[in-house]
ROKOL-674077 format. One record per residue (C-alpha): x, y negated, z; residue in one letter. Coordinates in steps of 0.02 Angstrom, whole numbers, plus 32768, in hexadecimal, padded with zeros to 4 digits. Layout:
<atoms>
XYZa ...
</atoms>
This chain:
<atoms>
7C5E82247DC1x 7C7C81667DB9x 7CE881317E75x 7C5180D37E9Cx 7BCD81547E97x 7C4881C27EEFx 7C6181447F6Fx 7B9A81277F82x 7B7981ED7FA1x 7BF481D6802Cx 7B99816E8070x 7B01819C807Cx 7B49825280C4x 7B9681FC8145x 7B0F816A8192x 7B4C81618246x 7C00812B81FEx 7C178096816Dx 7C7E80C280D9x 7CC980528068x 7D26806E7FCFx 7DCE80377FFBx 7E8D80227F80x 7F11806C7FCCx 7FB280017F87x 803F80707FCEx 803981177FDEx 80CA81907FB0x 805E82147F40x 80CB82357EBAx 810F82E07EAEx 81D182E37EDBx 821282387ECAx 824582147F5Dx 821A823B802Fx 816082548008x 80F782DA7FAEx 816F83657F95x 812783B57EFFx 808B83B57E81x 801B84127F00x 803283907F98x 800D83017F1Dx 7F6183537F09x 7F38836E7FAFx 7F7082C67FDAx 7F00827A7F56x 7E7082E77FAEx 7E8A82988055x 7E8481F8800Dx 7DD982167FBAx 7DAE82488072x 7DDA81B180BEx 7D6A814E8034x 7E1D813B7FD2x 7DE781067F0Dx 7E7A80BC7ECFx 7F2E80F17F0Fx 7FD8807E7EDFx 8045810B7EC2x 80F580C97EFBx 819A80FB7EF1x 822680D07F66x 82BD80467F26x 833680557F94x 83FE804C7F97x 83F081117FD3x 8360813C7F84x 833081037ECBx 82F3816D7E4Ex 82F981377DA2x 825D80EB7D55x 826281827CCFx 824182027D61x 81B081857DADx 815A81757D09x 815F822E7CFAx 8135824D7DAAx 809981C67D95x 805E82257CDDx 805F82DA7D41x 7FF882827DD4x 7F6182447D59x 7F7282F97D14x 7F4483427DADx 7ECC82B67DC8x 7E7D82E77D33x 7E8983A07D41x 7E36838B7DDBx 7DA883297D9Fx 7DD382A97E5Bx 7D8881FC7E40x 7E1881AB7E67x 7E6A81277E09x 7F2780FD7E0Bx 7FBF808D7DF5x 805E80867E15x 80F3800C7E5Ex 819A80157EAAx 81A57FF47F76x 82427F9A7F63x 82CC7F7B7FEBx 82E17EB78007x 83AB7E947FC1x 83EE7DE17F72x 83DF7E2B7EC5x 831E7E6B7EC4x 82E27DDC7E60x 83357E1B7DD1x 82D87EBF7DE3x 823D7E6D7DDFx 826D7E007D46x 82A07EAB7CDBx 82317F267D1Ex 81867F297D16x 81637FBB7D8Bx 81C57F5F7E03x 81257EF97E1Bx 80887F2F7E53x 7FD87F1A7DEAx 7FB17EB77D48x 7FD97E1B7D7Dx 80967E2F7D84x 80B37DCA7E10x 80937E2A7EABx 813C7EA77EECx 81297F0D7F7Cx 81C97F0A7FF3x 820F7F39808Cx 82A37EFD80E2x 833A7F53811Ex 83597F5B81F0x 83E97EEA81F8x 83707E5781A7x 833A7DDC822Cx 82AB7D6D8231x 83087CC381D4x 83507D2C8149x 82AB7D938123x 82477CE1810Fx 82CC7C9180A9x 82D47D268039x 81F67D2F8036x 820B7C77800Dx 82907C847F82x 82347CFF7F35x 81977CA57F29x 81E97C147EE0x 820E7C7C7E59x 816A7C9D7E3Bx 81527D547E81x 80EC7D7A7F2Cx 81407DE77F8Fx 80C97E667FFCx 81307E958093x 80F27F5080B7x 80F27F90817Dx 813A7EFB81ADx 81067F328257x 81967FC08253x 82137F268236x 828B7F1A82C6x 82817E5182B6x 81D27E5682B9x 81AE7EB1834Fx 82127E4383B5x 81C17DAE8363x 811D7DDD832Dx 81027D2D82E3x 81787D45826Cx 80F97D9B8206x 808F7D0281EDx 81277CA281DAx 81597D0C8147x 807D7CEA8105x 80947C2C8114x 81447C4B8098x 80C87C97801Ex 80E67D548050x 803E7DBD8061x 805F7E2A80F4x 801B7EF380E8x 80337F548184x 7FFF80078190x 7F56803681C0x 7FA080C9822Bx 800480508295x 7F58802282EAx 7F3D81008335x 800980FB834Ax 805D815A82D7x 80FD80F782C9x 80E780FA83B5x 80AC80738417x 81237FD183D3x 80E77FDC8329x 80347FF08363x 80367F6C83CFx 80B07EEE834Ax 80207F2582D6x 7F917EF48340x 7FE07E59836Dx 7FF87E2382A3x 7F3F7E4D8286x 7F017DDA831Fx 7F667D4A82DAx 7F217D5C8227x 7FB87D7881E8x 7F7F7E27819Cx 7F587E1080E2x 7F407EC080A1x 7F3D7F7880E4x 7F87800B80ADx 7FAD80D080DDx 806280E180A7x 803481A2809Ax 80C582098088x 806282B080AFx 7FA482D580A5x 7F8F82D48161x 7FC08202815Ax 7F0B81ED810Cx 7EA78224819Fx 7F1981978211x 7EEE81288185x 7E2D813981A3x 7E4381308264x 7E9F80908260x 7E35803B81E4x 7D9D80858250x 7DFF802282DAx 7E127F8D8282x 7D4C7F96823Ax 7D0B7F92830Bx 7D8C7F278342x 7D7A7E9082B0x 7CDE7ECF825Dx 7CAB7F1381B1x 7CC17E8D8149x 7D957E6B8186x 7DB07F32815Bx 7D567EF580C7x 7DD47E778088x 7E747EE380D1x 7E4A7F738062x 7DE37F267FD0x 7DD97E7D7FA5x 7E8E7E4C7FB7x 7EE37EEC7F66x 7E5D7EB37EDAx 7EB87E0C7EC5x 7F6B7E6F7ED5x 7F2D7EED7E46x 7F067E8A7DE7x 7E3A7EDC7DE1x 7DCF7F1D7E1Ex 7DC77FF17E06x 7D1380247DEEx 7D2F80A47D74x 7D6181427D7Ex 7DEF813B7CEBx 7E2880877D26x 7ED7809A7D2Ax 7F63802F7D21x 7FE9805D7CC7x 80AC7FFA7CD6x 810280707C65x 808A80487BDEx 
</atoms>
């Protein structure tokens, strides 16, 4: 079953309530990495909540971090036994994979060396987070250096950034350095408590939000995921939810997914 068709039947099941196909970008599915899906049998059910939410192309990403890095051997085969279930399964899901990679001086090397460092075909996009002792000045200098070198960072939850929350316009501060900005769609229904939700809320009404994405570490994340971008759909309308979880993660990919076997794969 092609993702589109899938997504179509969906609709048409569920009138009262639009459905859009949406790409997930960052979502911790593969099977013991690191803190998300535990094993091979939580990747699939996570993959299956994802298909509920209207989920039909999931970023598979894997934490770099000075505590937790596991080496790009163990993603690959983590990623390879994820499309095996995929397949098994016969979901009509598509996939790719990335690092999440913690902001330090050196990361531009990473990106220069290793391509699953970066995120789609393009090989310019890297998804990153920063550390809690980052403030506002050094996160923009280091969004800025980076694009200078010719990769765009995407700064994941930046709403759960300390710096942020106490200056919200930081985030479009970091946009106008050439930083897209990505904030969890479960910030919006409060699952990081009432800061981040309201830090989150306040990046989307500047138009500082860019992308959206679950950061799913369990299957439970995905039904958060479809709440907040119900949230976001009634508050800014169709066609903003639209461009969150479609038409920009297109650009960021790289493509668009409309098939079901249209994968990307970095270790190739």
């Amino acid at each position: 079953m092609a993702l589109f068709d899938f997504w179509r039947r969906k609709k048409e099941e569920k009138k009262e309530e639009q459905i859009f196909p949406k790409i997930d970008l960052h979502a911790h599915i593969l099977p013991d990495v690191d803190d998300g899906s535990r094993d091979e049998a939580m990747t699939l059910e996570m993959m299956e909540a994802a298909l509920r939410a209207s989920v039909v192309h999931i970023n598979a990403t894997a934490h770099h971090r000075n505590n937790l890095s596991p080496e790009i051997a163990e993603i690959s085969r983590a990623f390879s036994k994820t499309r095996e279930l995929r397949d098994k399964n016969l979901l009509p899901l598509s996939l790719s994979c990335s690092l999440e990679t913690e902001f330090y001086p050196e990361v531009e090397s990473l990106f220069k060396e290793c391509r699953v460092s970066l995120t789609g075909k393009g090989g310019k996009y890297a998804l990153i987070e920063f550390t809690s002792d980052v403030n506002q000045q050094a996160a923009v200098a280091a969004v800025f250096q980076l694009s200078l070198s010719g990769f765009r960072p995407v700064v994941v939850h930046p709403e759960r950034f300390y710096f942020v929350q106490r200056h919200p316009e930081a985030a479009g501060e970091m946009q106008s350095r050439g930083a897209l900005i990505m904030p969890n769609a479960t910030s919006f229904v409060g699952h990081y408590g009432q800061i981040a939700k309201e830090t989150a809320e306040s990046i989307l009404k500047n138009g500082a939000a860019d992308a959206l994405s679950s950061d799913a570490h369990r299957p439970d994340y995905y039904e958060q995921y479809a709440e907040g971008c119900r949230w976001v759909a009634k508050k800014y309308g169709e066609n903003t939810l639209v461009e969150l979880t479609w038409k920009t993660p297109c650009r960021i990919l790289g493509y668009e997914p409309e098939a079901e076997r249209d994968d990307f794969d970095p270790f190739l």
